[in-house]
N, C-alpha and C positions, 0 to 999 in steps of 0.2 A: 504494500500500500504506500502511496507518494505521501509526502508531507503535507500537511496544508497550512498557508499561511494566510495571514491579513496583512498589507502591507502598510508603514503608519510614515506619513514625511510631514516634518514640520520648518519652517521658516520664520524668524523672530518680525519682521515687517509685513506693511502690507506692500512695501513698493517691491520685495521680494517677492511677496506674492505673487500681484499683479503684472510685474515683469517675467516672471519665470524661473526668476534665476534661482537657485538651489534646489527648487522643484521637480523641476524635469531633471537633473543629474541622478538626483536620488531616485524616481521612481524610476528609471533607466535601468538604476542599478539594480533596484530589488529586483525589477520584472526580471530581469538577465537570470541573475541568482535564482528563483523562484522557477525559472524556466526550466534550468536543471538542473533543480535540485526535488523539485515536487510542483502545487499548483498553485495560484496566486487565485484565491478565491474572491478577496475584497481591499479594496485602499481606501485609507482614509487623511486626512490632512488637520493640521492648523495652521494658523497663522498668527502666531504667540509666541512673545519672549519664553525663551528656556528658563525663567526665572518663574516664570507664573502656572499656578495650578490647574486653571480654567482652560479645559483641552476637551471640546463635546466630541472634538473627530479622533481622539483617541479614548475617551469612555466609549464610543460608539463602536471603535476598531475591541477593544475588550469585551465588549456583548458579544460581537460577531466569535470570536475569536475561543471564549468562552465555550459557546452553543454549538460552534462547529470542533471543538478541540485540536483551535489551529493553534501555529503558532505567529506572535509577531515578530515580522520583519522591519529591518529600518537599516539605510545605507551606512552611519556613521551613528554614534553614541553621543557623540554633541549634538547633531541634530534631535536625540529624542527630549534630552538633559545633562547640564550641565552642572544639578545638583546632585550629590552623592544622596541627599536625604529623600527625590524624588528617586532616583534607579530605586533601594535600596526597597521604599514603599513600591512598587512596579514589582519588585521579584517576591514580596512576601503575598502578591495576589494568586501566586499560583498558573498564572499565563507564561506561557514561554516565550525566551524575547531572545531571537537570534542578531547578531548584525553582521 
């Protein structure tokens, strides 16, 4: 059986957002990864400083992720956070978080 993931990119702007820039590199990269490694079920996004809690496209990406017992993907570790104390609450939920 292939792996399944939920793919999760976040960017601290909106001009990042809206430009693209960081966006497309990483979901680039998960798809690549995802491709052969197993199957990229779902992606989800923010658009939030690494410093802030308020992330609905990554609660959203953990419901999915949850229910289908994927796991989450994410291109770099800075891009999910750059707090030790947000990772740390992320691995005690029980989700898998590949990067």
């Amino acid at each position: 059986m292939r792996e399944k993931y939920v793919g999760y990119y976040r960017v601290s702007t909106k001009r990042q957002g809206e430009s693209g820039l960081g966006l497309d590199a990483q979901r680039e990269a998960v798809r690549e990864f995802a491709e052969k490694n197993g199957i990229l079920i779902d992606e989800y996004q923010d658009i939030v400083s690494g410093g802030s809690n308020e992330r609905t496209g990554l609660i959203e990406a953990m419901k999915v992720a949850r229910r289908e017992k994927a796991t989450i993907l994410i291109n770099r570790l800075d891009r999910f956070s750059r707090r030790v104390s947000f990772i740390s609450w992320f691995m005690e939920t029980g989700i898998g978080l590949k990067i």
